[in-house]
LUMVO-328150 format. One record per atom (N, C-alpha, C): residue in three letters; x, y, z; atom name. Coordinates in Angstrom, 1 decimal, m for minus. Last residue first. Example, Ala and Ser with C-alpha at 12.3 -4.5 7.8 and 13.67 -1.06 7.14 Angstrom:
# residues 2
    aa       px       py       pz   at
   SER     12.8     m2.2      7.1    N
   SER     13.7     m1.1      7.1   CA
   SER     12.9      0.0      7.9    C
   ALA     13.2     m5.7      7.8    N
   ALA     12.3     m4.5      7.8   CA
   ALA     13.2     m3.3      7.8    C
***
This chain:
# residues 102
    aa       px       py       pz   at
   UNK      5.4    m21.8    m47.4    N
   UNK      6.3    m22.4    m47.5   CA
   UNK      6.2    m23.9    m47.6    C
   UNK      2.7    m20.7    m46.3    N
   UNK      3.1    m20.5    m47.8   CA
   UNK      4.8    m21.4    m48.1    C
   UNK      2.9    m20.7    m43.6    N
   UNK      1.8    m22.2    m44.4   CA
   UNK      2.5    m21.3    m46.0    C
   UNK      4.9    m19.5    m42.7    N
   UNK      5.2    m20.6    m42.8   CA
   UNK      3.9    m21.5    m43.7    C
   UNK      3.9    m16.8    m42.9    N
   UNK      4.7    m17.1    m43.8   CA
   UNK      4.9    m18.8    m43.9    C
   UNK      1.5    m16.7    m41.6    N
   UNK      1.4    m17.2    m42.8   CA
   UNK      2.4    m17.1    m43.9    C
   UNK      2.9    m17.0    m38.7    N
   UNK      1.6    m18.3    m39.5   CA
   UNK      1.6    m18.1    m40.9    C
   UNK      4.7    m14.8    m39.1    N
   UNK      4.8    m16.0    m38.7   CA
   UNK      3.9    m17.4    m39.0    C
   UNK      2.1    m12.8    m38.9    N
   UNK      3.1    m12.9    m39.9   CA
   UNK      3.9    m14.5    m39.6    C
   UNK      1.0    m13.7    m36.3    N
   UNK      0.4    m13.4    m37.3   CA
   UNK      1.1    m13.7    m38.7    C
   UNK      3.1    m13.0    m34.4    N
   UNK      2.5    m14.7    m34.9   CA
   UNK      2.0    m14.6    m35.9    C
   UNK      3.5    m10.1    m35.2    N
   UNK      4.5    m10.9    m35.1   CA
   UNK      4.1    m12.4    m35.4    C
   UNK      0.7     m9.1    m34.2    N
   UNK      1.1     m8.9    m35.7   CA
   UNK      2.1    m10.0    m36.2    C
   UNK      0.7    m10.2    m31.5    N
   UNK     m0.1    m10.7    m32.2   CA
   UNK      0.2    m10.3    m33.7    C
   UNK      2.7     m8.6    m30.5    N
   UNK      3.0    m10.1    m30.7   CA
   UNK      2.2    m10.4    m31.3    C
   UNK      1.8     m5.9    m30.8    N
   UNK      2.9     m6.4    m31.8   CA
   UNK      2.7     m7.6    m31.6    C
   UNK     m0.6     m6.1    m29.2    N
   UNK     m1.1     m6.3    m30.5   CA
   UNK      0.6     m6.7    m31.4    C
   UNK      0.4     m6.4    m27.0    N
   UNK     m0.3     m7.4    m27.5   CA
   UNK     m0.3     m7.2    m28.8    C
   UNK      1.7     m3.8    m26.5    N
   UNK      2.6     m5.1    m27.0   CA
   UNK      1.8     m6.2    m26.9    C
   UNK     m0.8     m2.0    m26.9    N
   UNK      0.7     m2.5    m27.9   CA
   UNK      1.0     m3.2    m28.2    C
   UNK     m1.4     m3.0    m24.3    N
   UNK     m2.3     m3.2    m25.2   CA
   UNK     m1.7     m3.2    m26.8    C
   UNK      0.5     m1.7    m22.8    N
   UNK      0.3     m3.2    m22.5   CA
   UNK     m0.8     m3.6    m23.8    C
   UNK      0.2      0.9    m23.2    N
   UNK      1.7      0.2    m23.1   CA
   UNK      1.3     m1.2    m23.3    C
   UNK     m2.2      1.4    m22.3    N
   UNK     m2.1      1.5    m23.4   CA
   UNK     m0.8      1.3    m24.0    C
   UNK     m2.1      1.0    m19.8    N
   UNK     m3.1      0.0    m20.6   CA
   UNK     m2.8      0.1    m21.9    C
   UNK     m0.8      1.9    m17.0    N
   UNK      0.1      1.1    m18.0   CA
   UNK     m0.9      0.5    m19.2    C
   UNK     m2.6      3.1    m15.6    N
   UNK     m2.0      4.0    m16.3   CA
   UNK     m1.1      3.1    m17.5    C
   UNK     m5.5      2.3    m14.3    N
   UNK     m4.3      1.5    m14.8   CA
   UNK     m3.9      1.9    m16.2    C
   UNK     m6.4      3.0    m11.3    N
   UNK     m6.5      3.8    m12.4   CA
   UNK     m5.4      3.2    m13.3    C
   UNK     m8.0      1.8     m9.3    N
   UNK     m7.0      2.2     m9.4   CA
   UNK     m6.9      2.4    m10.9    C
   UNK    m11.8      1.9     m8.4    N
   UNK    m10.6      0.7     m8.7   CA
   UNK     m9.9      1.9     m9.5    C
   UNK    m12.3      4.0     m5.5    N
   UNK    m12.3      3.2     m6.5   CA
   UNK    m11.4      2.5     m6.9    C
   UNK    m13.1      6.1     m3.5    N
   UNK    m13.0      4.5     m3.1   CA
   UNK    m13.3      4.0     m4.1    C
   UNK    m13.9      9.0     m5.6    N
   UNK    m13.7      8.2     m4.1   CA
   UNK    m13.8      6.7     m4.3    C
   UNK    m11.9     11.1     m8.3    N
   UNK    m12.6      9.6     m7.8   CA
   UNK    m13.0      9.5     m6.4    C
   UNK    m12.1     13.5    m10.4    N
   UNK    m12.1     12.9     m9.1   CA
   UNK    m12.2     11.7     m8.7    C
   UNK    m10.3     15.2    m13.2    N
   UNK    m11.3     13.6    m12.5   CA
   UNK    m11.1     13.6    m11.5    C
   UNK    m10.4     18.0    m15.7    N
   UNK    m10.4     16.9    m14.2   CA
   UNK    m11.2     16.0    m13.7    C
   UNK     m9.0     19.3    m18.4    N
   UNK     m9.6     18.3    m17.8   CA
   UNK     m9.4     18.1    m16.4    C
   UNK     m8.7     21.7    m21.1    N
   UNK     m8.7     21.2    m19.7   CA
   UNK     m9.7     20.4    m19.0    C
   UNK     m9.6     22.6    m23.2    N
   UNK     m8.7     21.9    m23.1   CA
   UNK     m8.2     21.6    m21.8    C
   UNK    m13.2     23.1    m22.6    N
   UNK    m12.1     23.5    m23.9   CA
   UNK    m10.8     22.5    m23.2    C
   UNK    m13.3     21.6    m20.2    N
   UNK    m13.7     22.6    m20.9   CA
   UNK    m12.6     23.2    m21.6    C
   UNK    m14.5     18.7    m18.2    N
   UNK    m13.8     18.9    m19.0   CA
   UNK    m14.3     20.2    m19.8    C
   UNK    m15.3     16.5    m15.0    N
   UNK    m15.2     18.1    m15.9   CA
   UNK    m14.2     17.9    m16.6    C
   UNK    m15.8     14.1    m13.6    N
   UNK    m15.3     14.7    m14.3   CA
   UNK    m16.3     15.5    m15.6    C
   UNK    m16.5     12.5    m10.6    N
   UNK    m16.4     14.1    m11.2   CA
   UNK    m15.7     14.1    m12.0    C
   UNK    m17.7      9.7     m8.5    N
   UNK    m16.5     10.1     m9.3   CA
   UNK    m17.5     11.4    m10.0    C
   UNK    m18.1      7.4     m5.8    N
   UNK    m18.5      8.9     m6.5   CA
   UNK    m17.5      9.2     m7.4    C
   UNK    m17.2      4.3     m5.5    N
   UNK    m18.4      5.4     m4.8   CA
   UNK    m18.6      6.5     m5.4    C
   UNK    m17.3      2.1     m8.0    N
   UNK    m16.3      3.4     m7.3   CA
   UNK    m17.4      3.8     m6.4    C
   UNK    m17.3      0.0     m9.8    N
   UNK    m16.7      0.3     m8.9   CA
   UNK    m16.3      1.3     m8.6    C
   UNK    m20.6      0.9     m9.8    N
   UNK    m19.3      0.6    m11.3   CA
   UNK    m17.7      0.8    m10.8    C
   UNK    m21.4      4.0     m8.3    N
   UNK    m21.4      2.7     m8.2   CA
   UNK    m20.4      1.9     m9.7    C
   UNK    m21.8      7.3    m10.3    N
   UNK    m21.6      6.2     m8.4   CA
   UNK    m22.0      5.4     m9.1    C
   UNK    m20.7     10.1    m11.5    N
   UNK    m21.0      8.7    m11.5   CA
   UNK    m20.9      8.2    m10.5    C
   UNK    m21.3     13.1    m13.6    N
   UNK    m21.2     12.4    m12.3   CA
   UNK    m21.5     10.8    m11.9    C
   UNK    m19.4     15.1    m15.9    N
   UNK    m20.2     13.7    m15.6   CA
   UNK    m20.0     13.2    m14.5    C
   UNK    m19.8     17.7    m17.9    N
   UNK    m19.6     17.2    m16.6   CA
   UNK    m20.6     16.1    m16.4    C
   UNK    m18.4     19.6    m20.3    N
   UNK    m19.3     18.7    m20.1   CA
   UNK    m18.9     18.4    m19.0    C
   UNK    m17.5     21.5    m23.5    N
   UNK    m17.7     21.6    m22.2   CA
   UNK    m18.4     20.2    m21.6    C
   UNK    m16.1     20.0    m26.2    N
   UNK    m17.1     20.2    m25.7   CA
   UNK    m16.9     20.5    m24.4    C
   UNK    m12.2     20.6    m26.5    N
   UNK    m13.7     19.7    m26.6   CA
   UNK    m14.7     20.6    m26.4    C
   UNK     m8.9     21.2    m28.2    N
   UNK    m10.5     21.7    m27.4   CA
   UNK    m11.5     20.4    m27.6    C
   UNK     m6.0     19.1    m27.4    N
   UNK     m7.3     19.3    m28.6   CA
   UNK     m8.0     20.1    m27.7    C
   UNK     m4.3     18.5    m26.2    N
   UNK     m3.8     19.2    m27.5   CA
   UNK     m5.0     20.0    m27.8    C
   UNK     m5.5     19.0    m22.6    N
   UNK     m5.1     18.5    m23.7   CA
   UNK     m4.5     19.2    m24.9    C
   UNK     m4.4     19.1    m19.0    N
   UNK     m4.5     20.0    m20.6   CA
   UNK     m3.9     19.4    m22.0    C
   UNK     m5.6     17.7    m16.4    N
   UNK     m5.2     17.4    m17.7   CA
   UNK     m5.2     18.8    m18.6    C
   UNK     m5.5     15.8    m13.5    N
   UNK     m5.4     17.2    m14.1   CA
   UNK     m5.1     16.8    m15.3    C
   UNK     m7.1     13.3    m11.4    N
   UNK     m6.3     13.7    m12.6   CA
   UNK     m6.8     15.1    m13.2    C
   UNK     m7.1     11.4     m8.8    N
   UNK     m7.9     11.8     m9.1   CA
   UNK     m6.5     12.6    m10.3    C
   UNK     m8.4      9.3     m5.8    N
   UNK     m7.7      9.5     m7.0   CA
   UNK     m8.3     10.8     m7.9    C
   UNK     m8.9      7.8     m2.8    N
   UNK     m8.9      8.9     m3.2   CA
   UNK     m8.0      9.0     m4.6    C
   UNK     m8.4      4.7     m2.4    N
   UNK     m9.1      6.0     m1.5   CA
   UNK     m9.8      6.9     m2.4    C
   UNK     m8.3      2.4     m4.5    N
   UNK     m7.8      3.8     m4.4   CA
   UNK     m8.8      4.5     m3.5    C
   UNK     m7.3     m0.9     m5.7    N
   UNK     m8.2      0.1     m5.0   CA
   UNK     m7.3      1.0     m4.6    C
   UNK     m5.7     m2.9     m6.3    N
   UNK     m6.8     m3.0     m6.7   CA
   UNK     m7.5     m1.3     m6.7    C
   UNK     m3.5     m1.9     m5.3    N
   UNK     m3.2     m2.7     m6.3   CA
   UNK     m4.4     m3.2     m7.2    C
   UNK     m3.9      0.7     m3.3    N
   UNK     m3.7     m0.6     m3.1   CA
   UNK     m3.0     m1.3     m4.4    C
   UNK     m3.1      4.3     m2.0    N
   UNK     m3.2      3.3     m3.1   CA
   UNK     m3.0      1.7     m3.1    C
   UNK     m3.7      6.6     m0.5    N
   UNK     m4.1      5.2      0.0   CA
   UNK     m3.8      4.7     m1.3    C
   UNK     m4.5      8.4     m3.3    N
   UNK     m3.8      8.7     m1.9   CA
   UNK     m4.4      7.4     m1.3    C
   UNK     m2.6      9.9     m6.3    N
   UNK     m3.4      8.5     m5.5   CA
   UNK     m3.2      8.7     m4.1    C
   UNK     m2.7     12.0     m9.7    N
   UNK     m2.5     11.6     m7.9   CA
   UNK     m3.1     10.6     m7.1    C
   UNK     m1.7     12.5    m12.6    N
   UNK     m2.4     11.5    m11.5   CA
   UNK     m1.6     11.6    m10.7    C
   UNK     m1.7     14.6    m15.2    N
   UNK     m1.3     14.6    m14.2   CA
   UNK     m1.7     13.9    m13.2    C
   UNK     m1.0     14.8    m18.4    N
   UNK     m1.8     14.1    m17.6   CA
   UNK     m1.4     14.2    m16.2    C
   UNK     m0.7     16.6    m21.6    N
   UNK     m0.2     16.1    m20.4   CA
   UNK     m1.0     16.4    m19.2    C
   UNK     m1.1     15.3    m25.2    N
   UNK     m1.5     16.1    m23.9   CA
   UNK     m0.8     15.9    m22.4    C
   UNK     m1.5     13.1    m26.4    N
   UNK     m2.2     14.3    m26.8   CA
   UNK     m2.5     15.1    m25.3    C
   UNK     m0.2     11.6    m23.4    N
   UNK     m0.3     11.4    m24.6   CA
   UNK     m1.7     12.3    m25.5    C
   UNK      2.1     11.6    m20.8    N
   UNK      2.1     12.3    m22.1   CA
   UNK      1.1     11.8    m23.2    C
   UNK      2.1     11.8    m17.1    N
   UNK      2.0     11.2    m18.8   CA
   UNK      1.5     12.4    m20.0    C
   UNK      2.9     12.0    m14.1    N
   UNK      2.8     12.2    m14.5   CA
   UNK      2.5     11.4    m16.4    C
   UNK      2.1     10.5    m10.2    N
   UNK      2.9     10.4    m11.9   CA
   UNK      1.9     11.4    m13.2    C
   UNK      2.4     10.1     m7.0    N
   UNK      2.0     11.3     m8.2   CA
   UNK      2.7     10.5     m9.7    C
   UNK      0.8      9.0     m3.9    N
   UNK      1.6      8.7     m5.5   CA
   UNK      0.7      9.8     m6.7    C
   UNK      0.9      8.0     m1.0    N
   UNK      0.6      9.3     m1.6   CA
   UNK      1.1      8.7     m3.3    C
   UNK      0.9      5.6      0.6    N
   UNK      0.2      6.8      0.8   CA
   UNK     m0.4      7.8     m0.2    C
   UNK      0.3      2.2     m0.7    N
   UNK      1.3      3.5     m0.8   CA
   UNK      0.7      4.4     m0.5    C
   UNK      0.8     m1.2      0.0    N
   UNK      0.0      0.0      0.0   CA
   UNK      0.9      1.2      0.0    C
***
């Protein structure tokens, strides 16, 4: 369990995540600053239950925030991990059909 955790990310934009109580499943308290590349639509969405107790996210023109209470942890590595499925999967892929042409 870790008290406090900050990391930051880069992608169309830079992301800013804080955790306070963080488990491996679960999060006290989380929550994320953002200024994207892009403008959006203004909008605010309030959510309970779907693992979480309460979550807030605002978004206007290029700025973003999320709150969470007592939810599942925010799995910043998905789109790293989602990659390198997909390279292995290109990699066998090519691999199968070089070998049945041979």
């Amino acid at each position: 369990m870790k008290l406090i955790e900050f990391t930051v990310r880069e992608d169309f934009g830079r992301d800013y995540y804080f955790f306070f109580f963080k488990t491996k499943k679960y999060t006290l308290i989380q929550g994320s600053l953002g200024w994207y590349d892009y403008p959006s639509w203004p909008y605010c969405q309030i959510n309970m239950g779907m693992g979480r107790i309460f979550s807030i996210l605002i978004q206007v023109y290029k700025f973003g925030f999320d709150l969470e209470f007592c939810g599942r942890t925010f799995n910043l590595n998905y789109l790293q991990e989602l990659q390198e499925d997909e390279s292995n999967w290109t990699q066998s892929w090519w691999l199968r059909s070089y070998n049945t042409r041979t």
